[in-house]
PyMOL Python script that loads the backbone (N, CA, C, O; Angstrom):
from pymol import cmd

cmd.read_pdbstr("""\
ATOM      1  N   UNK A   1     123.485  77.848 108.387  1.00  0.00           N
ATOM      2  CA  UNK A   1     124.567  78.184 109.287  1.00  0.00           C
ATOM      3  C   UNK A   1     124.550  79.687 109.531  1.00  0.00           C
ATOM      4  O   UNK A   1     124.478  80.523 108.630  1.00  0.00           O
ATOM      5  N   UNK A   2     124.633  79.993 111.019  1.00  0.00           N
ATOM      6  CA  UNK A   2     124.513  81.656 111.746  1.00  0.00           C
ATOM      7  C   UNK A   2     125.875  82.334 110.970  1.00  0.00           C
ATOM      8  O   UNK A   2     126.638  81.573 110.374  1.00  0.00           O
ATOM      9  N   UNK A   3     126.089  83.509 110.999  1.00  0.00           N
ATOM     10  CA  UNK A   3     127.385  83.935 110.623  1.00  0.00           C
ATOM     11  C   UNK A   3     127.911  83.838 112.215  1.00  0.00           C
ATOM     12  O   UNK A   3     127.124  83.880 113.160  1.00  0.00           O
ATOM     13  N   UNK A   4     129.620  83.678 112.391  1.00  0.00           N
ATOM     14  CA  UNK A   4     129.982  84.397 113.338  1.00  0.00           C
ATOM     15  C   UNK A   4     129.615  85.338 114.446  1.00  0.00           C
ATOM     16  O   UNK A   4     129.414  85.348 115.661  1.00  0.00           O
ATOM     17  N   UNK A   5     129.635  86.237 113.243  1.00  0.00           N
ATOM     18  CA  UNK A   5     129.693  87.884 114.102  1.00  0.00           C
ATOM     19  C   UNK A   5     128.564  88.983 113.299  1.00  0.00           C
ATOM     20  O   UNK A   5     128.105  88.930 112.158  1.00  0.00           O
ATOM     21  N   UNK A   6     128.365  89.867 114.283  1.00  0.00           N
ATOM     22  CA  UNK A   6     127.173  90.518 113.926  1.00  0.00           C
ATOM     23  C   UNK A   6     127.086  91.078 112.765  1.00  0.00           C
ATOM     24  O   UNK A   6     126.041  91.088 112.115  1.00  0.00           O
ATOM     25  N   UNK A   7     128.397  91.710 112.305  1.00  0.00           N
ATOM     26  CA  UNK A   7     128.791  92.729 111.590  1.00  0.00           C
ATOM     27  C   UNK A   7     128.940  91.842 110.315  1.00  0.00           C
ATOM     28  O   UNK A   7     129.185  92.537 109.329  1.00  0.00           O
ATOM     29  N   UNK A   8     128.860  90.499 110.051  1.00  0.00           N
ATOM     30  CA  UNK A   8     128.966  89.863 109.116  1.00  0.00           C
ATOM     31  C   UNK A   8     127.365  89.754 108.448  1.00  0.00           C
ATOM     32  O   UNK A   8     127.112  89.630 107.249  1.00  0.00           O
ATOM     33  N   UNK A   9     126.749  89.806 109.144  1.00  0.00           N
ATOM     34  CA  UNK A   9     124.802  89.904 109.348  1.00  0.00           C
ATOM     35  C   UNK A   9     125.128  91.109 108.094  1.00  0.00           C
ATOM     36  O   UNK A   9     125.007  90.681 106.946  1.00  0.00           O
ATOM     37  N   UNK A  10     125.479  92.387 108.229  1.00  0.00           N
ATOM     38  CA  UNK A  10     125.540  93.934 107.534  1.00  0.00           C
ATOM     39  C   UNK A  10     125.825  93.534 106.688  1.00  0.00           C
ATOM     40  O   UNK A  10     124.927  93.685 105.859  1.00  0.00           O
ATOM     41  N   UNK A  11     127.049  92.786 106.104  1.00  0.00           N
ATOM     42  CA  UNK A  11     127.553  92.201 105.143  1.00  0.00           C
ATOM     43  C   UNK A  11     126.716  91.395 104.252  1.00  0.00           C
ATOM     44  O   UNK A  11     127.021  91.429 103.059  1.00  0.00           O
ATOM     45  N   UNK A  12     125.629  90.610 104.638  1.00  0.00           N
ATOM     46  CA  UNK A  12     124.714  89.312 103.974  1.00  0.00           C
ATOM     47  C   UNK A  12     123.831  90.167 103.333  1.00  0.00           C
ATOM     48  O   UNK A  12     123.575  90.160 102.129  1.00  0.00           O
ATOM     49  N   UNK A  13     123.165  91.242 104.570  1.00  0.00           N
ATOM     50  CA  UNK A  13     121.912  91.482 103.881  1.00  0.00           C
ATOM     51  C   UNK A  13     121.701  92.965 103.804  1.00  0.00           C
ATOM     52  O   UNK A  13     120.627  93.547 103.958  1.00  0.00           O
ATOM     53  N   UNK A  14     123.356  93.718 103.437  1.00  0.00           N
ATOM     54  CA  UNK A  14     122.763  95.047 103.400  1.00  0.00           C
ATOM     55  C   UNK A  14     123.287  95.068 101.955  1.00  0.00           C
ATOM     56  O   UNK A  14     123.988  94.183 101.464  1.00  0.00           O
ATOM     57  N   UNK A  15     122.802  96.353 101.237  1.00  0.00           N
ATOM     58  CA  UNK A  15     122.630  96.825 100.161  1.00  0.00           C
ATOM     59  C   UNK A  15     123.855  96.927  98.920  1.00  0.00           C
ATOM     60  O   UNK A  15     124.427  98.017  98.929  1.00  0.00           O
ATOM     61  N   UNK A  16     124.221  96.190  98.117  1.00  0.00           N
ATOM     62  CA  UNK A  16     125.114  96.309  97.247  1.00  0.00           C
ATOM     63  C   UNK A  16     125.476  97.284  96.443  1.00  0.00           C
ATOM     64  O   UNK A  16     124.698  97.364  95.492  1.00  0.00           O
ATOM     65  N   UNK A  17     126.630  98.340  96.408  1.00  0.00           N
ATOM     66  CA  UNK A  17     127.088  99.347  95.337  1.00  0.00           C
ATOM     67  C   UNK A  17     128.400  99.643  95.200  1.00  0.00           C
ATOM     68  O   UNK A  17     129.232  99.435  96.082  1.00  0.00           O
ATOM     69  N   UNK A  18     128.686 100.227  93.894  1.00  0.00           N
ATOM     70  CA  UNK A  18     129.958 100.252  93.424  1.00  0.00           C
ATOM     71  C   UNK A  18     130.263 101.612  93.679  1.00  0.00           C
ATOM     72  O   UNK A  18     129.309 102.361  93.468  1.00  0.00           O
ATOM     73  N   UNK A  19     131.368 102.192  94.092  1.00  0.00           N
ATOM     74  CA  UNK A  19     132.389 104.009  94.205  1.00  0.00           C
ATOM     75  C   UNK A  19     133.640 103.642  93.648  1.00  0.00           C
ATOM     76  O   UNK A  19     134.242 102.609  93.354  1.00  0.00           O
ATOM     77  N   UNK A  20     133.802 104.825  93.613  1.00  0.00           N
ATOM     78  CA  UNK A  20     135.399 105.232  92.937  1.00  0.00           C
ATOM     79  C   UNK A  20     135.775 105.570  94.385  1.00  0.00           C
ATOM     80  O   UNK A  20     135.106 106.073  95.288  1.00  0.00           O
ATOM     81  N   UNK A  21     137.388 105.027  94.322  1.00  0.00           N
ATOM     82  CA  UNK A  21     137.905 105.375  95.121  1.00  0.00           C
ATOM     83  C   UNK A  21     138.471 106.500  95.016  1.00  0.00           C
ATOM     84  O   UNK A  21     139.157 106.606  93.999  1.00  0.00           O
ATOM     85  N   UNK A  22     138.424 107.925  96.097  1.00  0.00           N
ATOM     86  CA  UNK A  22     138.980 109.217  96.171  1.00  0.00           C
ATOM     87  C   UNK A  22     139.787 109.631  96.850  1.00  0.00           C
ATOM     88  O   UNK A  22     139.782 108.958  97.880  1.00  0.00           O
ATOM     89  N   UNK A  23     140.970 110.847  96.908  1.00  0.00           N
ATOM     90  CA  UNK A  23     141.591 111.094  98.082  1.00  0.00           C
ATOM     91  C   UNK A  23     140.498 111.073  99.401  1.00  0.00           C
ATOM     92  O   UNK A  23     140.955 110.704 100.483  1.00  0.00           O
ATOM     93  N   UNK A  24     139.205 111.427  99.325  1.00  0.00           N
ATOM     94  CA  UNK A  24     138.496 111.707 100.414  1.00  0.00           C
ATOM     95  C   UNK A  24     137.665 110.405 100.359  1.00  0.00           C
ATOM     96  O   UNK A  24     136.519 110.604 100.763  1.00  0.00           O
ATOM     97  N   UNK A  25     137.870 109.309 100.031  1.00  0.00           N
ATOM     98  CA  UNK A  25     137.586 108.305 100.374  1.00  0.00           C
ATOM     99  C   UNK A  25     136.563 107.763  99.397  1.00  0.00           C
ATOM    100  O   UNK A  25     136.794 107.631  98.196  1.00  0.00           O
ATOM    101  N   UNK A  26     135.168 107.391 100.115  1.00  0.00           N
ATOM    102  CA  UNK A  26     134.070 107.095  99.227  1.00  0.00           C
ATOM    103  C   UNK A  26     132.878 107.736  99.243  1.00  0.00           C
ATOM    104  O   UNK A  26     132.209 107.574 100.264  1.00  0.00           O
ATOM    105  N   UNK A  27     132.408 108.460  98.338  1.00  0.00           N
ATOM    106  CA  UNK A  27     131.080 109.125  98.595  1.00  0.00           C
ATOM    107  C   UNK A  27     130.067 108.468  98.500  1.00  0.00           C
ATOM    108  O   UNK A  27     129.971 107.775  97.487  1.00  0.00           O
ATOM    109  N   UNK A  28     128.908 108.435  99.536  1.00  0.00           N
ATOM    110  CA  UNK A  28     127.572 107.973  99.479  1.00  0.00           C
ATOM    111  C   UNK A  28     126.058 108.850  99.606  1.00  0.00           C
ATOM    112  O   UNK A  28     125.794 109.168 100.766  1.00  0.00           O
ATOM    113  N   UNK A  29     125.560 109.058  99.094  1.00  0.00           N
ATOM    114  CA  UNK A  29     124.460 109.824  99.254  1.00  0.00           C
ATOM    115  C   UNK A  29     124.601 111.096 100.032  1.00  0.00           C
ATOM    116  O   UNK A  29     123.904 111.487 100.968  1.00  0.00           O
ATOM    117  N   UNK A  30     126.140 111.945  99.195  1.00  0.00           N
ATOM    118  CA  UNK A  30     126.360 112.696  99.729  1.00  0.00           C
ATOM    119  C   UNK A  30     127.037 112.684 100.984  1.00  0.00           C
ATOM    120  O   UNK A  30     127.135 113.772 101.552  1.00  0.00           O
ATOM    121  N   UNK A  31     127.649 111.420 101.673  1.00  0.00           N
ATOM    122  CA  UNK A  31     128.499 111.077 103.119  1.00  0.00           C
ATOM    123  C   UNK A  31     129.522 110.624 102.233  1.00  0.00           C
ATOM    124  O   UNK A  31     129.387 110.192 101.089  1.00  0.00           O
ATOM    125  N   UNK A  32     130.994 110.840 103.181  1.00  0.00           N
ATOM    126  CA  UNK A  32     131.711 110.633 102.438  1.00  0.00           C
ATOM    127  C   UNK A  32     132.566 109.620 103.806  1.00  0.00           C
ATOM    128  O   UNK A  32     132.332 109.751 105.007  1.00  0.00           O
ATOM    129  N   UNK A  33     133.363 108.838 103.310  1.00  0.00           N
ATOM    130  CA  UNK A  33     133.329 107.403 104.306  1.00  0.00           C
ATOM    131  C   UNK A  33     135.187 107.609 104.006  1.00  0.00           C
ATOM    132  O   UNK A  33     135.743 107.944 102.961  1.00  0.00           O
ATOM    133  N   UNK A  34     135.742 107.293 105.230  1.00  0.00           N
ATOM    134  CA  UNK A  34     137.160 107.197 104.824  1.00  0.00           C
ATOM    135  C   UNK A  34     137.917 106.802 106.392  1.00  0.00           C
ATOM    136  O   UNK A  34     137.550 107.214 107.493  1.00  0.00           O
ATOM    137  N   UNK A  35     138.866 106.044 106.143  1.00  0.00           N
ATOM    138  CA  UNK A  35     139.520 105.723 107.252  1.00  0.00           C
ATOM    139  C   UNK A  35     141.489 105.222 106.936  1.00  0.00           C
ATOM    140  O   UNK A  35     141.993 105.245 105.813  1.00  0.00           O
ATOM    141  N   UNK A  36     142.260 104.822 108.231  1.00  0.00           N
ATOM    142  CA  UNK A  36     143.441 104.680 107.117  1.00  0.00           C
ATOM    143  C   UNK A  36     143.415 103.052 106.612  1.00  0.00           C
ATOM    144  O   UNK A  36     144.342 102.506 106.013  1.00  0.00           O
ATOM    145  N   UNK A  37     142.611 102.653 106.853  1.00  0.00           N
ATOM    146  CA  UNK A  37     142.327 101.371 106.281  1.00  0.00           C
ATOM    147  C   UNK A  37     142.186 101.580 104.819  1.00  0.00           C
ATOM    148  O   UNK A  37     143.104 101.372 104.026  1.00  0.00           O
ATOM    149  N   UNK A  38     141.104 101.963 104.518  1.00  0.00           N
ATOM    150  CA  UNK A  38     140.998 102.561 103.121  1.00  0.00           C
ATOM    151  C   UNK A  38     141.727 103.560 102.196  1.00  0.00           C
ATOM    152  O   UNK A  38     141.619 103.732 100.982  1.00  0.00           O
ATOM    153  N   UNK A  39     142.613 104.258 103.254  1.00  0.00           N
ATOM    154  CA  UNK A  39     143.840 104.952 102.758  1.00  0.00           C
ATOM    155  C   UNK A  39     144.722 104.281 102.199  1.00  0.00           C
ATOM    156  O   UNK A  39     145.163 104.578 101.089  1.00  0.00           O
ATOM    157  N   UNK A  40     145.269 102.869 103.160  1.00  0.00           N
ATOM    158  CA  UNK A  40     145.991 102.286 102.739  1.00  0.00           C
ATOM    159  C   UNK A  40     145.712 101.457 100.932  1.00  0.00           C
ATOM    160  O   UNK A  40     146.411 101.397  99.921  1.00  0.00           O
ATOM    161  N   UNK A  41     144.344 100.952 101.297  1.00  0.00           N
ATOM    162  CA  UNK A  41     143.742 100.628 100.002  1.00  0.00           C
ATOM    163  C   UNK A  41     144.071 101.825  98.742  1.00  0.00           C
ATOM    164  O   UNK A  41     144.374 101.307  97.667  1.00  0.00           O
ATOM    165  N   UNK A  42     144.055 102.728  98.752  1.00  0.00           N
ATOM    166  CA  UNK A  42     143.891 103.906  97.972  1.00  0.00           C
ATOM    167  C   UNK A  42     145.788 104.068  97.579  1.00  0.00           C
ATOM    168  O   UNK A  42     146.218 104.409  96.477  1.00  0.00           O
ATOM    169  N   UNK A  43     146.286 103.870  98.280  1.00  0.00           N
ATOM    170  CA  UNK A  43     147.734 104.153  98.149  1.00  0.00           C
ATOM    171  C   UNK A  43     147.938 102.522  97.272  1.00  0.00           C
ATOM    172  O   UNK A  43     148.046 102.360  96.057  1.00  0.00           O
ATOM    173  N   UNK A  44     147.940 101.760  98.058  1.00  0.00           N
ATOM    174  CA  UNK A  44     148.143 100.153  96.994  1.00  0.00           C
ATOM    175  C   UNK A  44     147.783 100.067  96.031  1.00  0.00           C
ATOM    176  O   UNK A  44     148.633  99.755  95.197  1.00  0.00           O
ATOM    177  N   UNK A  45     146.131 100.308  95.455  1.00  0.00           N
ATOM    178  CA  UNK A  45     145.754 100.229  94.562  1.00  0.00           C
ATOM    179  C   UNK A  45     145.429 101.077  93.738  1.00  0.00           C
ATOM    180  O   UNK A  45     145.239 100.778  92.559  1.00  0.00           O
ATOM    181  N   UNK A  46     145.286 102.480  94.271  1.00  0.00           N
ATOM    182  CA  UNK A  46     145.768 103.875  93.342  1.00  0.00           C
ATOM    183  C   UNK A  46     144.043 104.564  93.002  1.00  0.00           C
ATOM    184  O   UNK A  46     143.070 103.811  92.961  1.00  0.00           O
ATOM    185  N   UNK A  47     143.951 105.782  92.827  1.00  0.00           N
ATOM    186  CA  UNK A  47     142.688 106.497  93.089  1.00  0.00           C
ATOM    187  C   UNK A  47     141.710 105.640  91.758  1.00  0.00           C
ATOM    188  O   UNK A  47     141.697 104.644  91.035  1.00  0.00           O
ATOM    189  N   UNK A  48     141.117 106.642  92.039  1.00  0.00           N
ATOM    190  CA  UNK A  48     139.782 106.765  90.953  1.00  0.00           C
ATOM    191  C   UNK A  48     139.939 104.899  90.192  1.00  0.00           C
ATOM    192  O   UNK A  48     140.094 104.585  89.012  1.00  0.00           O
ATOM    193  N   UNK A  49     139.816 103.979  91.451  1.00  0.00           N
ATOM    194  CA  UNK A  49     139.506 102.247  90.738  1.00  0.00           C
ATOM    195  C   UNK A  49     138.155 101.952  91.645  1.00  0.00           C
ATOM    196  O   UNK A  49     138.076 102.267  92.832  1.00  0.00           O
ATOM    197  N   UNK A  50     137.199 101.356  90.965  1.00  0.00           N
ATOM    198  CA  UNK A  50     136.043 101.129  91.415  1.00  0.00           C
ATOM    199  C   UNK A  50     135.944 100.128  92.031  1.00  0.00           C
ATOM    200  O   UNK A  50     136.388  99.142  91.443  1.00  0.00           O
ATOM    201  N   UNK A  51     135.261  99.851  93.649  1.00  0.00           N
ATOM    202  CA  UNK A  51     135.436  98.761  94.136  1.00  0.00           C
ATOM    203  C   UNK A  51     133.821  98.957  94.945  1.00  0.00           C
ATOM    204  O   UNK A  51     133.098  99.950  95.019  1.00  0.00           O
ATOM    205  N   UNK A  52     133.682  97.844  95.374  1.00  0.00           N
ATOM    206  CA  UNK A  52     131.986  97.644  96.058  1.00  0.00           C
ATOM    207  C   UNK A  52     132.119  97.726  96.912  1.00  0.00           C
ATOM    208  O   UNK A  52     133.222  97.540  97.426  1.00  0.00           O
ATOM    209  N   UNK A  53     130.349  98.280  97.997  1.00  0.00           N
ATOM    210  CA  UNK A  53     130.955  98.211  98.873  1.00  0.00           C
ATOM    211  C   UNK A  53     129.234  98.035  99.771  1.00  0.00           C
ATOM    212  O   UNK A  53     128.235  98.428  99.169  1.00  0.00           O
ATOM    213  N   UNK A  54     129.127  97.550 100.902  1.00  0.00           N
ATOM    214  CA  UNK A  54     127.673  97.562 100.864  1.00  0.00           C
ATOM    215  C   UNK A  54     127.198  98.317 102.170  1.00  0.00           C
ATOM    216  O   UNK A  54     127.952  98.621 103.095  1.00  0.00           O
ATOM    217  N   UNK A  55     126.010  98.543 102.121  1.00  0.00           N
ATOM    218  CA  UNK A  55     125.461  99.638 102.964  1.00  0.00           C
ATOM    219  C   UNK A  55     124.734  99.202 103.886  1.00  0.00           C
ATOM    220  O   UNK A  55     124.144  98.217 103.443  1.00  0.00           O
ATOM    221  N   UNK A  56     124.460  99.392 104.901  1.00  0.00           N
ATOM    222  CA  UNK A  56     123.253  98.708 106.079  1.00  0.00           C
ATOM    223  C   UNK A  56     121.917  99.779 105.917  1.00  0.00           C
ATOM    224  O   UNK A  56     121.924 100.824 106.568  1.00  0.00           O
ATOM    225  N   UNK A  57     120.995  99.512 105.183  1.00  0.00           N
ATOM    226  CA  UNK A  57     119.872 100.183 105.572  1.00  0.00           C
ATOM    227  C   UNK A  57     119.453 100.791 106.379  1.00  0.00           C
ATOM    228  O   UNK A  57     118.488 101.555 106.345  1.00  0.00           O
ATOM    229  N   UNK A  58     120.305 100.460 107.429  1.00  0.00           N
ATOM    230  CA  UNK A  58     119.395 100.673 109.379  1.00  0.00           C
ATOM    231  C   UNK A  58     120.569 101.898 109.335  1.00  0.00           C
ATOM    232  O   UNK A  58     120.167 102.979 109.766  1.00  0.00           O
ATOM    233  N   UNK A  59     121.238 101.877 109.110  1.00  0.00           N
ATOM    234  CA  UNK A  59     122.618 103.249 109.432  1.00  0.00           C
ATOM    235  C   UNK A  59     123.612 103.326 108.390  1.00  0.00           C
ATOM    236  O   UNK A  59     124.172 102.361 107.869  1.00  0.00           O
ATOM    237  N   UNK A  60     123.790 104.560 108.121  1.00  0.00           N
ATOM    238  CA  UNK A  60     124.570 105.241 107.775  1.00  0.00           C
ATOM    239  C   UNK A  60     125.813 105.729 107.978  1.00  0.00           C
ATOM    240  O   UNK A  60     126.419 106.627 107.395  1.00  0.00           O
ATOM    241  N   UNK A  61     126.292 104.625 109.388  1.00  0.00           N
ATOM    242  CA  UNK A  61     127.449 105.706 109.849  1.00  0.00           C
ATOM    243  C   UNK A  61     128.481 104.722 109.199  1.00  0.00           C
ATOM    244  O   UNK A  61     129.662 104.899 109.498  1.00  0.00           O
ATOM    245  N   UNK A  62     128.203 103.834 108.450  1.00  0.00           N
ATOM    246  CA  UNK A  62     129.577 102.931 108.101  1.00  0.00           C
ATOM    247  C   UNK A  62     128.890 102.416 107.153  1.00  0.00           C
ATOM    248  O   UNK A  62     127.669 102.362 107.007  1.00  0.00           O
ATOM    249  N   UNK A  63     130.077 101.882 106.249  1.00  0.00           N
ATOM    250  CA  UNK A  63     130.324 100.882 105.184  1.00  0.00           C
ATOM    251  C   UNK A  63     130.910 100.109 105.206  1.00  0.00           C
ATOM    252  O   UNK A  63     131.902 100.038 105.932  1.00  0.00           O
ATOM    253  N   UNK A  64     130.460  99.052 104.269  1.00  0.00           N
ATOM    254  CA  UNK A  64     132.197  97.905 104.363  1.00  0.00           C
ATOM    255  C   UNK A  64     132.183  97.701 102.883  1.00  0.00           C
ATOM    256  O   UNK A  64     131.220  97.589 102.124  1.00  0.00           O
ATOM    257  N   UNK A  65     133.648  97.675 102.609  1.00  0.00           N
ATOM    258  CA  UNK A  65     134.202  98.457 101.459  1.00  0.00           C
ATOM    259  C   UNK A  65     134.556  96.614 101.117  1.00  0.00           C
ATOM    260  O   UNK A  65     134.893  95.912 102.070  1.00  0.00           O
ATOM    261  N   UNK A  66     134.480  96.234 100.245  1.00  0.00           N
ATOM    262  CA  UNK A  66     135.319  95.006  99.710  1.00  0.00           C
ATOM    263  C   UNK A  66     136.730  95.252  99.126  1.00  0.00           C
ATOM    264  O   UNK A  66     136.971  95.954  98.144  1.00  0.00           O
ATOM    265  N   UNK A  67     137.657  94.548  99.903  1.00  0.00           N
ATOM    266  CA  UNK A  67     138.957  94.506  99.417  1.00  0.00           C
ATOM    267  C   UNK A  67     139.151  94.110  98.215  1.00  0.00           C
ATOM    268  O   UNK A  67     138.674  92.986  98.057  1.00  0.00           O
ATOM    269  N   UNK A  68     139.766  94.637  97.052  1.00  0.00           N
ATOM    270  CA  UNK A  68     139.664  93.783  95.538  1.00  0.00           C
ATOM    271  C   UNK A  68     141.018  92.987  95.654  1.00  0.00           C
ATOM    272  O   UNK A  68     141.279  92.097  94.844  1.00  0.00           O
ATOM    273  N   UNK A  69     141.908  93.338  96.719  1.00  0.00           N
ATOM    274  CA  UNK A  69     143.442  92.604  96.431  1.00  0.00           C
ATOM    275  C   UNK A  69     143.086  91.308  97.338  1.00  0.00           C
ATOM    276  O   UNK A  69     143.641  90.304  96.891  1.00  0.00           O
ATOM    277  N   UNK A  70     142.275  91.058  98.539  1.00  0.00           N
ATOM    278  CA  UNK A  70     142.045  89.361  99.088  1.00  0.00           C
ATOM    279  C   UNK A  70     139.997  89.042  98.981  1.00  0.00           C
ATOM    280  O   UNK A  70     139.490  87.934  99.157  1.00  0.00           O
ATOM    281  N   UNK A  71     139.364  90.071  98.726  1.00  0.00           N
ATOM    282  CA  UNK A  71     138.178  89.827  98.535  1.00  0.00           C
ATOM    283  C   UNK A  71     137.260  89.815  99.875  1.00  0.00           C
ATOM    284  O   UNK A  71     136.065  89.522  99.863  1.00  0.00           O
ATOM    285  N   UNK A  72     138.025  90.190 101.075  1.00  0.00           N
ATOM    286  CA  UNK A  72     137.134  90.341 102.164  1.00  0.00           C
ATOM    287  C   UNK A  72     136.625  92.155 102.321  1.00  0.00           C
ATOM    288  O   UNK A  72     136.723  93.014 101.445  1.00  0.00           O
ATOM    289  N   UNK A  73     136.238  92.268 103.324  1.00  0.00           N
ATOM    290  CA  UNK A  73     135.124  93.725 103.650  1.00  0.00           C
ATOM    291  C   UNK A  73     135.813  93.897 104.962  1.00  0.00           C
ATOM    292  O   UNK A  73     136.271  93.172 105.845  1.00  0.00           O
ATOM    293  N   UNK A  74     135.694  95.113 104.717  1.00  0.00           N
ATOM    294  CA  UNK A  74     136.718  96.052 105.785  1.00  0.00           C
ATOM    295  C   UNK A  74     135.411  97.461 106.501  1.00  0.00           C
ATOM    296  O   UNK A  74     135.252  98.394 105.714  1.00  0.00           O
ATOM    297  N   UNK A  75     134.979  97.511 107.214  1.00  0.00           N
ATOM    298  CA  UNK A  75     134.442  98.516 107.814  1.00  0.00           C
ATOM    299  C   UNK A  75     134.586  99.855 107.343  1.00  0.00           C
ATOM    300  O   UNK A  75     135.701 100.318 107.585  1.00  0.00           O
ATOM    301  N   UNK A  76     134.015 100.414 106.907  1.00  0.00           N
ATOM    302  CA  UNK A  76     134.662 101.858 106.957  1.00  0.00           C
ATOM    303  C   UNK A  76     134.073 103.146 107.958  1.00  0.00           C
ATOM    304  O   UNK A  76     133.110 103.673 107.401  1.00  0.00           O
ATOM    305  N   UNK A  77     134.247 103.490 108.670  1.00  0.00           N
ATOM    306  CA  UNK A  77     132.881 104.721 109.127  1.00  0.00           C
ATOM    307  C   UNK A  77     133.118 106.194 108.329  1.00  0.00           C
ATOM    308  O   UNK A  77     134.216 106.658 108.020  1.00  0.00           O
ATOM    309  N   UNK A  78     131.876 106.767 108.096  1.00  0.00           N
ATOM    310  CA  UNK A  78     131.338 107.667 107.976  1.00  0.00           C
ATOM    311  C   UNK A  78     132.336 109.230 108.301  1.00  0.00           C
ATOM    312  O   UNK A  78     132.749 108.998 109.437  1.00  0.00           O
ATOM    313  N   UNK A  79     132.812 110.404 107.964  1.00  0.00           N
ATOM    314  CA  UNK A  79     133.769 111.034 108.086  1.00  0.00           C
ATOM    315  C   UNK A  79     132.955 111.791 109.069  1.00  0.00           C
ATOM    316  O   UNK A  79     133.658 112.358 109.905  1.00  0.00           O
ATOM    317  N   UNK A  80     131.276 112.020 109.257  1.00  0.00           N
ATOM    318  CA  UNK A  80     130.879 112.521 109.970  1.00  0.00           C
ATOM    319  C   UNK A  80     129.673 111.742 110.893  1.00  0.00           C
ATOM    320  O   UNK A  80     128.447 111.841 110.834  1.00  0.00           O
ATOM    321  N   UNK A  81     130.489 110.986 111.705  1.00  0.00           N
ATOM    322  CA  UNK A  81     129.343 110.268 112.691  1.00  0.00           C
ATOM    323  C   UNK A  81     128.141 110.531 113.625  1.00  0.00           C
ATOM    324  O   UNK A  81     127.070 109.992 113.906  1.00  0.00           O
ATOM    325  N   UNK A  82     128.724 111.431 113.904  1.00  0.00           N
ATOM    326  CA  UNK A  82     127.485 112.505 114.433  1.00  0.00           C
ATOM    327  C   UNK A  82     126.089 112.409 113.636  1.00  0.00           C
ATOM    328  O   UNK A  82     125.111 112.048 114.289  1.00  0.00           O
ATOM    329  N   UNK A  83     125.944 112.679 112.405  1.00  0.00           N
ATOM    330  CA  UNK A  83     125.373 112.883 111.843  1.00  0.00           C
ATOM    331  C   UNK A  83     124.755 111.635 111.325  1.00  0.00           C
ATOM    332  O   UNK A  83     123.540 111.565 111.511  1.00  0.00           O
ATOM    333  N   UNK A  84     125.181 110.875 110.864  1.00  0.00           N
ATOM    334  CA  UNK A  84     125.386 109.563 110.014  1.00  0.00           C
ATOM    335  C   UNK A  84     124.749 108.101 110.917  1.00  0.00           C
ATOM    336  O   UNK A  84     123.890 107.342 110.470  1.00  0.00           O
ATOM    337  N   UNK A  85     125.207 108.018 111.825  1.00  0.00           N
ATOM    338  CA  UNK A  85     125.000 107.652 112.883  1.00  0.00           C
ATOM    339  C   UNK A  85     123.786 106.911 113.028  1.00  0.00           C
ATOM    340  O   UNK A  85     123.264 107.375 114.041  1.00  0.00           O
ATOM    341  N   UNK A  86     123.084 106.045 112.583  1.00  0.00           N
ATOM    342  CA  UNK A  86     121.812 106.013 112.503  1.00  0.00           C
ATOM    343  C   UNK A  86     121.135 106.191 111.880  1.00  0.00           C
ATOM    344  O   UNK A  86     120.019 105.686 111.995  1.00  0.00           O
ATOM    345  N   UNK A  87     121.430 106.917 111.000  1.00  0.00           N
ATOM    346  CA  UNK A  87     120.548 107.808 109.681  1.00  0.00           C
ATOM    347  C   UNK A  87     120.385 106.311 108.567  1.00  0.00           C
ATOM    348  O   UNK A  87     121.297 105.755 107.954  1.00  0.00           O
ATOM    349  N   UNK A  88     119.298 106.044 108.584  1.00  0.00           N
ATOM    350  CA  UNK A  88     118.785 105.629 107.568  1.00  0.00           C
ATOM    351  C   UNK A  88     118.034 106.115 106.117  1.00  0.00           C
ATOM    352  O   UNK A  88     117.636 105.270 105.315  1.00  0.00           O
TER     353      UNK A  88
END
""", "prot")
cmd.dss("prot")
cmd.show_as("cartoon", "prot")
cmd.util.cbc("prot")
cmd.orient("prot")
C-alpha cells in the first residue's frame, strides 16, 4: 500500500535520530530546526526531553519531529532555509 502523501514517503524512508529539545529548537549537524509547532511542543512538554525525529537525505531544510504526546510527525523547517534548502 502507497502512502497518501508525499511527505509521508520522508517519513518511511528518511533517516532516524534522537535531540533534546531547546529554547532554539533542535540542532542537526549544526542546523538548528524550530517552528511554533515545536514551540508549542517545548512549552507542553518542557525543554531539554528527548524526542526523534527523522531526516530526508535529499534535504536539509526540514525535519519531522515525532510528537511523544499522540505519536505522529510534525514538519519542522530549518531556521535557515536559504541555506538548508537542499543541502544534503
Amino acid at each position: 500500500r502507497y502512502p497518501a502523501f508525499s511527505q509521508a514517503l520522508d517519513v518511511i524512508l528518511g533517516l532516524r535520530n534522537t535531540g533534546t529539545l531547546q529554547n532554539e529548537g533542535i540542532q542537526f549537524l549544526g542546523l538548528h530546526y524550530a517552528d511554533p509547532g515545536l514551540q508549542e511542543l517545548v512549552d507542553d512538554i518542557g525543554k531539554k526531553r528527548e524526542v526523534e525525529f527523522i531526516v530526508s537525505p535529499e534535504n536539509l531544510g526540514y525535519i519531522h519531529v515525532k510528537d511523544p504526546r499522540n505519536g505522529e510527525y510534525m514538519r519542522v523547517n530549518c531556521s535557515r532555509p536559504d541555506y538548508a534548502h537542499g543541502l544534503t
